[in-house]
C-alpha positions in Angstrom: 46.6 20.6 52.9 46.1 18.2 50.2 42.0 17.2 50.0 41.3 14.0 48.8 39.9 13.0 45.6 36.7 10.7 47.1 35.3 10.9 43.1 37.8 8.4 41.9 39.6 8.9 39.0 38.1 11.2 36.0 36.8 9.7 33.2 36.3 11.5 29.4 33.0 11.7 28.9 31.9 8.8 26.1 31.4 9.7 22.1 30.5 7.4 19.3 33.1 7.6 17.1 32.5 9.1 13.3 30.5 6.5 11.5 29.0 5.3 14.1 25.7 5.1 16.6 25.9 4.2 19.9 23.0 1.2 20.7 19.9 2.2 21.8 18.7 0.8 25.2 15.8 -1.4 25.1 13.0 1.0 25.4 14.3 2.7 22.5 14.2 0.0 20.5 10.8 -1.1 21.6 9.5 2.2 21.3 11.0 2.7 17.6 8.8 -1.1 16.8 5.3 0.1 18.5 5.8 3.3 15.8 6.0 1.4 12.9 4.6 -1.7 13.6 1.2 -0.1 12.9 1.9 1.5 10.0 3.0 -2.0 8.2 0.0 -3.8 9.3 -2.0 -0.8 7.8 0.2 -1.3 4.7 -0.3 -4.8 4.7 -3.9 -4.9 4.5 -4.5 -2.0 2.2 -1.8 -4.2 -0.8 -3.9 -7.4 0.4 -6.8 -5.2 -1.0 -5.4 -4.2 -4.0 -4.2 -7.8 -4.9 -8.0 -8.6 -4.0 -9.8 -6.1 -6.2 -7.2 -6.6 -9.1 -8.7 -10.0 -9.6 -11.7 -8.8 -9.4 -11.4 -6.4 -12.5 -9.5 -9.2 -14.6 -12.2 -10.7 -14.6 -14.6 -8.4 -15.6 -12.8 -6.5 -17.6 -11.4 -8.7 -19.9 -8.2 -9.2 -18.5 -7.4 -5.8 -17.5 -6.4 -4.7 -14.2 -7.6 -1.8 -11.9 -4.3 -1.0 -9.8 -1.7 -2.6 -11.8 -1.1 0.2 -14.3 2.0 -1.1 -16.2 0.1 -4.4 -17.5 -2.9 -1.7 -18.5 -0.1 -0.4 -20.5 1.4 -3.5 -22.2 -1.7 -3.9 -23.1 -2.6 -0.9 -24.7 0.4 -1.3 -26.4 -0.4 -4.6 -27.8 -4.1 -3.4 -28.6 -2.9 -0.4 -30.6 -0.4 -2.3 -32.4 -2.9 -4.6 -33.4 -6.0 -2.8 -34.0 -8.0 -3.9 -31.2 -9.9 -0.6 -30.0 -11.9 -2.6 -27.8 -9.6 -3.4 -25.5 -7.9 0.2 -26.5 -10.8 2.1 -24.9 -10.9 -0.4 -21.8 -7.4 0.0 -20.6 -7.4 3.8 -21.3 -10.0 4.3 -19.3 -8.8 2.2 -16.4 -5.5 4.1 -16.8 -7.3 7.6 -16.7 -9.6 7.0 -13.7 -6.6 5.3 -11.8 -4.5 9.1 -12.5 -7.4 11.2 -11.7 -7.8 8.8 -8.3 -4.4 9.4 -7.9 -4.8 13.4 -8.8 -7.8 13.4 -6.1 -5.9 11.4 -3.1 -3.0 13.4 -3.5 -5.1 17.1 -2.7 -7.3 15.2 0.0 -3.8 14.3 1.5 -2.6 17.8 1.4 -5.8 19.8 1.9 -6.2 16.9 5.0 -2.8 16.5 5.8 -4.0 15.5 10.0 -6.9 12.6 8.8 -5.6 12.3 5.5 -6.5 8.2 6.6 -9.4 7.9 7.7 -10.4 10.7 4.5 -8.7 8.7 1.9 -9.7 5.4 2.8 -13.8 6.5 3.5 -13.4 7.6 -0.1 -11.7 4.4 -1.2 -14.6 2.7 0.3 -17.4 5.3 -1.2 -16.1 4.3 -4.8 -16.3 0.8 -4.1 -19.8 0.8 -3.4 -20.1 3.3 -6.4 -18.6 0.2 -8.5 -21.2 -1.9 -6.6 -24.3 0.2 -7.2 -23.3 0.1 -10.8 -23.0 -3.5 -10.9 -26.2 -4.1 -10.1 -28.0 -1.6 -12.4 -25.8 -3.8 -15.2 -24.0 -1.3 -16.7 -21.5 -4.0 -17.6 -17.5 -3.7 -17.6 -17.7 -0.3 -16.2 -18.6 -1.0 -13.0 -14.9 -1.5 -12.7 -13.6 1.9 -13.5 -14.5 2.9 -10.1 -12.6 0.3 -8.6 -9.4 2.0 -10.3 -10.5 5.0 -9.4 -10.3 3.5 -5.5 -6.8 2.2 -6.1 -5.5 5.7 -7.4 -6.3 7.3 -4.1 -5.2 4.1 -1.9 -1.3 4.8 -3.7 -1.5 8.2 -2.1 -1.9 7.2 1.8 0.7 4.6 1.6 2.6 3.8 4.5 6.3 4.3 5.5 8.1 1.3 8.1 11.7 1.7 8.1 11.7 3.4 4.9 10.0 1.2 3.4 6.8 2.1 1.3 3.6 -0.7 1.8 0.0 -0.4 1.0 1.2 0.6 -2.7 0.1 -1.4 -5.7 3.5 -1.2 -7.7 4.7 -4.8 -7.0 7.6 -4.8 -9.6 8.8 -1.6 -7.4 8.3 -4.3 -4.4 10.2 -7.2 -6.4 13.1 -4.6 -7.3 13.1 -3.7 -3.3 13.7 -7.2 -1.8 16.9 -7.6 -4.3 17.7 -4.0 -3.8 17.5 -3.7 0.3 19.1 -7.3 0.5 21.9 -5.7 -1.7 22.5 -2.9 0.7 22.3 -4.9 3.8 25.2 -7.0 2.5 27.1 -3.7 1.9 26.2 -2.6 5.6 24.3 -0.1 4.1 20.8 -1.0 5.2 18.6 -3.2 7.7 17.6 -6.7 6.3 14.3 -6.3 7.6 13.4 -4.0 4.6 14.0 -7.1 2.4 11.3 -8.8 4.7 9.0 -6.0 4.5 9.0 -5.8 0.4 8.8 -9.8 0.7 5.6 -9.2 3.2 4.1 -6.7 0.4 4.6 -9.1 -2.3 2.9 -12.1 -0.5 0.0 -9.9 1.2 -0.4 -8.9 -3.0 -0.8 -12.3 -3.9 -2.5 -13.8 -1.4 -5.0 -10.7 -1.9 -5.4 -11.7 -5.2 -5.8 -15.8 -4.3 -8.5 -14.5 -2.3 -10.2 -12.5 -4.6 -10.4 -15.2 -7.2 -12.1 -17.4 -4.8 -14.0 -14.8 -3.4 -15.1 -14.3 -6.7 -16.5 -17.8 -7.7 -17.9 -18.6 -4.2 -19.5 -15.4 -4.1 -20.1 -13.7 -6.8 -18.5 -9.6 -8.0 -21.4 -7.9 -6.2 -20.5 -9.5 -2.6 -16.5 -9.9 -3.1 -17.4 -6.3 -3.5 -19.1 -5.9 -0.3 -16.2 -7.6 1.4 -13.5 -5.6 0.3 -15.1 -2.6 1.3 -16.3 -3.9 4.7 -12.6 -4.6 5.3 -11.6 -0.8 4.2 -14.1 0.4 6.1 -13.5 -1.6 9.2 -9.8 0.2 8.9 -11.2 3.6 8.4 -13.0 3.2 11.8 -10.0 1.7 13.7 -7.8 4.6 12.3 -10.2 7.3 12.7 -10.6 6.2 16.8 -6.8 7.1 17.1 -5.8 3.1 17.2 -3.1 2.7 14.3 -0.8 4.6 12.6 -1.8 8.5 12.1 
C-alpha cells in the first residue's frame, strides 16, 4: 500500500551562499543598535570633553594643547629649531604627563578590566580637580599638566560602535576615518554609518572646543573647570549604576 505524502513536497534546507549573510530579522537588528548605541553616546561626550579642555589649555598654556599631542609636537619642533626653551619645557611636559596618563589608564584598564569605566573616568575627574586646586593656589601654567594627564587616561577607555573607535582625542585619525570608511563603503567593503560616526567625533571635538572657549570667557578657567568635571563625573555615576555601555 502506497501512504501518502501529507508533508508536501521536501524542500533543501536554506544556506547563504559563500560571501554572503543572510538578513537579520528585526529584533536582531534592534538588538545589535541598543548594544552600541550606548557606547557612541559615551564616546561622544567623552571627545566633546576633550575638545572642551583642549581650549582650555591653549589658553593657558600659551598655545599648547593638553590632548592633542601631534600639535604639542610641531611645536616642539619649531621651539627647538628656533631656540625657544620656553615653550620647549611647556610642550615636553604636556607631552610626558599625557604618556604617563596614558601609561596609568592602560594598567587600571587591565588590572580593572570589569569597571575599567567608572575607574578611569573617577580618575579623569580626580585630576581635573587636581588642575583646579592648583589653579587656585596660582601656581600658573601648570595647573594644566594635569589636565593632560586626564586626557592620557580618557584615550585608554575609548569606546568601540561598529568598529569604530570614539571618545579618543586623535581627530586627524577621525578626519583620515570619514574618507577612509566612505572609501570602503563604496567598495562594499564597509557600513556607511562608520563615516557618520567619525563625522559625529569630529563635530562633538569642535563643538567641545566652541564650548570651552566660551565657557572660558563667560566663566572663567577655575569654573569651566568645574564643569567639565561635573559632566565626567555625572557619566561615571550613570556607568557605574549599570546604565550605559560596560
Amino acid at each position: 500500500m502506497v501512504v501518502p505524502n501529507f508533508a508536501g513536497p521536501s524542500r533543501a534546507p536554506v544556506r547563504a551562499r559563500p560571501g554572503r549573510r543572510l538578513n537579520p530579522v528585526p529584533q536582531d537588528r534592534a538588538a545589535a543598535r541598543a548594544a552600541w548605541e550606548p557606547a557612541l553616546a559615551l564616546g561622544l561626550v567623552m571627545t566633546m570633553a576633550a575638545g572642551f579642555v583642549d581650549a582650555l589649555g591653549y589658553a593657558r598654556l600659551g598655545q599648547l594643547y593638553v590632548s592633542f599631542m601631534s600639535g604639542n609636537s610641531t611645536r616642539l619642533g619649531v621651539a627647538l629649531a628656533g631656540d625657544d626653551f620656553d615653550v620647549v619645557r611647556w610642550a615636553a611636559a604636556a607631552i610626558a604627563v599625557f604618556v604617563a596618563g596614558a601609561f596609568c589608564g592602560t594598567l587600571l584598564v587591565e588590572l580593572f578590566a570589569r569597571t575599567k569605566l567608572p575607574v578611569v573616568l573617577g580618575c579623569e575627574v580626580a585630576a581635573l580637580l587636581a588642575a583646579l586646586a592648583l589653579a587656585r593656589a596660582g601656581v600658573g601654567r601648570a595647573a594644566v599638566l594635569p589636565v593632560a594627564f586626564a586626557m592620557g587616561l580618557q584615550n585608554a577607555i575609548y569606546q568601540v560602535a561598529i568598529g569604530t573607535d570614539t571618545g579618543k582625542s586623535f581627530i586627524t585619525g577621525t578626519l583620515f576615518g570619514v574618507g577612509g570608511s566612505l572609501a570602503k563603503f563604496v567598495l562594499g567593503k564597509g557600513h556607511g554609518v562608520q563615516a557618520g560616526i567619525h563625522a559625529l567625533s569630529w563635530r562633538a571635538f569642535t563643538g567641545g572646543v566652541v564650548r570651552g572657549a566660551c565657557s572660558l570667557a563667560w566663566l572663567g578657567f577655575d569654573a569651566a573647570l568645574v564643569l567639565v568635571a561635573g559632566v565626567l563625573a555625572m557619566v561615571a555615576v550613570v556607568v557605574s549604576v549599570g546604565v550605559g555601555p560596560a
